[in-house]
N, C-alpha and C positions, 0 to 999 in steps of 0.2 A: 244853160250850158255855155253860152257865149259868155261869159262871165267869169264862170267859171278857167276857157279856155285861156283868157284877157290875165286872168290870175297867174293862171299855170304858165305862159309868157311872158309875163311882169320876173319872175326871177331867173337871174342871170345864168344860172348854171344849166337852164332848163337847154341852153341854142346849144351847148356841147354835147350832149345826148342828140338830138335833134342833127349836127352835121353829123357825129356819129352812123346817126341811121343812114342818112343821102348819102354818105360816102360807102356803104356794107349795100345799097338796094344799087348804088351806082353797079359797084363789082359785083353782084349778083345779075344784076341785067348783061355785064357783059359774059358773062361765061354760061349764061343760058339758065340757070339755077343752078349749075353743076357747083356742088360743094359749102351750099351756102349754110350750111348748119357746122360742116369742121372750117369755113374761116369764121366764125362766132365764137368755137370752142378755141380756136388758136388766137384770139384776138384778144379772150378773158385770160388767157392763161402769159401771152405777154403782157399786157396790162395792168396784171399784178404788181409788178417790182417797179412800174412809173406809178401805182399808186401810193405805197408806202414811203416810200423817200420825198415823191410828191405832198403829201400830209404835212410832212416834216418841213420840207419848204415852206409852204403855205402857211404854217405859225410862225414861221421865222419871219416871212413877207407882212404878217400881218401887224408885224411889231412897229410896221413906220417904213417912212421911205430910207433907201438904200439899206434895210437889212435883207439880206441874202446869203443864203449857206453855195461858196464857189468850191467847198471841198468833198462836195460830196462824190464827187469820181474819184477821189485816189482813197477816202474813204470806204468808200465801196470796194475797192482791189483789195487794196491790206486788210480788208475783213471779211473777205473773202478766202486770202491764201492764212490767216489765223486759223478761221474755220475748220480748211480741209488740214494743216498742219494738226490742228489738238484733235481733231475725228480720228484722223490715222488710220481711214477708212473700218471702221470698225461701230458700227453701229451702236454699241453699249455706249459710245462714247457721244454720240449727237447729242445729247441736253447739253453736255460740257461744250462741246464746241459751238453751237450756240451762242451759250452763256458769254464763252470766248469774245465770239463776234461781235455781240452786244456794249461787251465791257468795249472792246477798242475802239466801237462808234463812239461809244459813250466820251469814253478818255480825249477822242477827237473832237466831240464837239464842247467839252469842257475847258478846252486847250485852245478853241475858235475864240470862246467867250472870253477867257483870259487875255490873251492877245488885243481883241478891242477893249475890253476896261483897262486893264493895267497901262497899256499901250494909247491910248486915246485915237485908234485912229478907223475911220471908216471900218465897218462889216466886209465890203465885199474887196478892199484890202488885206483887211485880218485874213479873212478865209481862202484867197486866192494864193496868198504867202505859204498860208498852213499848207495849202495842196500840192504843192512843189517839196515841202519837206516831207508828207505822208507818202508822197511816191519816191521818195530818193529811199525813206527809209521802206517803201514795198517791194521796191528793186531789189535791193541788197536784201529782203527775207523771202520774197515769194519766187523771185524771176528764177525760172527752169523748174520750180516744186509740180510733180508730176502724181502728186496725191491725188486719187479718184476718191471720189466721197461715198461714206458708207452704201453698200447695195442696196438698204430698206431707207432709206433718207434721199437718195438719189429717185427711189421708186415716188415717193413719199410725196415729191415735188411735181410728179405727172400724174397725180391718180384723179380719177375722173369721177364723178356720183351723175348716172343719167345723161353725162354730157359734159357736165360744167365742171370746169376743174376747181380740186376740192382748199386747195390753196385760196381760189377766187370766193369762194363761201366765206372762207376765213376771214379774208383782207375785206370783204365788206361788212364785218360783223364787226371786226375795227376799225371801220371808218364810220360806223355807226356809234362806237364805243367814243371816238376822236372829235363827231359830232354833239354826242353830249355835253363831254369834258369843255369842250369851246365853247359849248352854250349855257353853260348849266352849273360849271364849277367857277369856283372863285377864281385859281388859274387863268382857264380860258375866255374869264369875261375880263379877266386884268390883262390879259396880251390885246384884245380887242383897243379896250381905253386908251391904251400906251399908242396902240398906231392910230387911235383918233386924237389925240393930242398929250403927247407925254407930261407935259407943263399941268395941265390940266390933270391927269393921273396921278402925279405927287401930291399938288393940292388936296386931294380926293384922300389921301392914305397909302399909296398903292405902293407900294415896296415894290420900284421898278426894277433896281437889277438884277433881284431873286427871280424874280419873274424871267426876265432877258437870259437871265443864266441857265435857267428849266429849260426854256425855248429851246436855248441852242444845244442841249444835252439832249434834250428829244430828237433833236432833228439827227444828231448826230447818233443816237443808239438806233433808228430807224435804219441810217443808210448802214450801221452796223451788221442789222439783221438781215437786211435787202442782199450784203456781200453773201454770205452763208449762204441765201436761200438761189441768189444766183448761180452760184457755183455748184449745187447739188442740181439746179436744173440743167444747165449748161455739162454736167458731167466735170466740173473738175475748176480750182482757182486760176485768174488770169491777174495780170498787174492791168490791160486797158478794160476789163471786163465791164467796168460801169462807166465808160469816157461818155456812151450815148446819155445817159442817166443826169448830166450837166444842165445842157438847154433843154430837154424834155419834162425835167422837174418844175421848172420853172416855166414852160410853156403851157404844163396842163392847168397850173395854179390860175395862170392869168385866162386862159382858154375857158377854164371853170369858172368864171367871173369873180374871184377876188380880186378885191383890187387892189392893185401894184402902191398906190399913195397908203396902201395899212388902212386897221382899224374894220375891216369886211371883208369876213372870209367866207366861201363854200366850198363844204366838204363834198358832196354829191359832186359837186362839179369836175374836182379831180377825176373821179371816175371815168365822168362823161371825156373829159380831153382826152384820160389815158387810152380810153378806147378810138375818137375821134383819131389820134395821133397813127395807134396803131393800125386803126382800120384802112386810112390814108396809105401808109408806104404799103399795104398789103395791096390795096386796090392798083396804087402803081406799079407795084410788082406784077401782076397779072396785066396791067396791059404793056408790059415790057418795057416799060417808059426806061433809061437809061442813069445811070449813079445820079449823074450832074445835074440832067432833066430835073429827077427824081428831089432832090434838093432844092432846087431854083421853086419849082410846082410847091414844094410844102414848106419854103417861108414863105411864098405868095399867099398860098392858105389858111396857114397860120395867123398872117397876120391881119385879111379878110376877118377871119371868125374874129380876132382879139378887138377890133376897130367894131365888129356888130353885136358882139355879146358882150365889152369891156365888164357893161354896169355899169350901175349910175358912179357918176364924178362926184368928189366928195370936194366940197366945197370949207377953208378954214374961216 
């Protein structure tokens, strides 16, 4: 058993589950038990949408240092107000709007990729630029759209199976789906190689920038989908509606033990942070800690966990 445990220890993503819990048994002890089974259910059900954008990051991180997707908040807005614009609040019409949201993540992160090859210049330049123009052009389509998202899609986004919200079944059956691909496909073990040594990946065969260009179209049809599913939770599009969704993508990635130098990713581990994340400002909210407090407390946090559960350091 001890061996066992020593195993279950040994990988990285295990300590973000782990604060997870210390911080959900913290807020359980102080409120007496009262409610400790709906902030679970509320904790999987925000944790969703830092999952899937979080994924998205985490293959783009895993491609080497300094790739990073910095558009995915204004991505998230403008596919968000696409969403609720082609719904037209009319239920027949959610696959299409969807489909919508998908395409304009997608279009986003295709247009991230461009920018850095064509452009030659840093990722988290490309994509910071990009995100100043996806919000110039969200303002001018979404700011004031007062579209409520279909009634059976807006439902759709809260429905519960025993508890657990059914969204959350979903988003871990594709981070199962996400975990394979990484592990198991030529793709995902060609994004690994590339952030263990790109030099080395060409050598090897590896058609790097097909690969870099899939990356960053994933990442960006993820935060596509994330806008949609946002907004039908939230009851309706916002232009800041994904600004949280910035540092939190990127905090679960590293909190989950990928490591920030590329080349080692974990999928589980997202989870573990999105909850760990969530769980945190909930337990602050219940002990009434205040905005500023609340902030100061969970980068100190954050950055406690990322400095104990980093992972191993990858040595060139």
């Amino acid at each position: 058993m001890s061996a066992a445990l020593r195993t279950a220890l040994a990988r990285p993503w295990i300590w973000s589950f782990i604060g997870a819990g210390v911080v959900w048994l913290a807020a359980v002890a102080f409120t007496g038990g009262y409610g400790a089974g709906g902030m679970l259910t509320a904790a999987l059900s925000l944790a969703v949408f830092t999952v899937i954008v979080g994924i998205g990051q985490m293959f783009v991180i895993t491609l080497g240092p300094g790739n990073v997707d910095l558009s995915l908040p204004a991505n998230i807005g403008l596919a968000s107000a696409v969403a609720m614009k082609t719904m037209a609040g009319d239920d027949s019409l959610v696959a299409l709007g969807l489909a919508a949201a998908l395409a304009c993540g997608l279009a986003v992160g295709v247009a991230n990729y461009v920018l850095i090859w064509a452009l030659r210049i840093p990722p988290i330049i490309a994509t910071l630029s990009a995100s100043f123009i996806i919000q110039s052009v969200d303002i001018s389509y979404g700011r004031g759209l007062q579209i409520k998202p279909p009634p059976g899609f807006a439902d759709f986004t809260n429905v519960q199976l025993l508890g657990v919200p059914l969204l959350a079944i979903l988003t871990a059956l594709f981070a199962w789906v996400a975990h394979v691909a990484l592990h198991r496909t030529i793709w995902g073990r060609s994004v690994m190689a590339i952030g263990q040594n790109i030099r080395a990946a060409r050598l090897a065969g590896i058609k790097v920038e097909p690969v870099r260009f899939a990356t960053y179209a994933f990442c960006g049809a993820l935060g596509g989908l994330d806008g949609a599913l946002l907004a039908g939770y939230f009851r309706g599009a916002n232009v800041d509606i994904g600004n949280e969704y910035l540092l939190a993508s990127i905090a679960v990635v590293v909190i989950g033990g990928t490591s920030v130098s590329g080349g080692n990713a974990n999928v589980p581990g997202v989870w573990g942070g999105a909850l760990f994340l969530v769980l945190l400002l909930t337990m602050l909210n219940t002990f009434g800690v205040s905005a500023g407090v609340r902030l100061l407390l969970t980068g100190l946090i954050i950055v406690a966990v990322i400095t104990a559960a980093g992972g191993e350091k990858r040595t060139r």
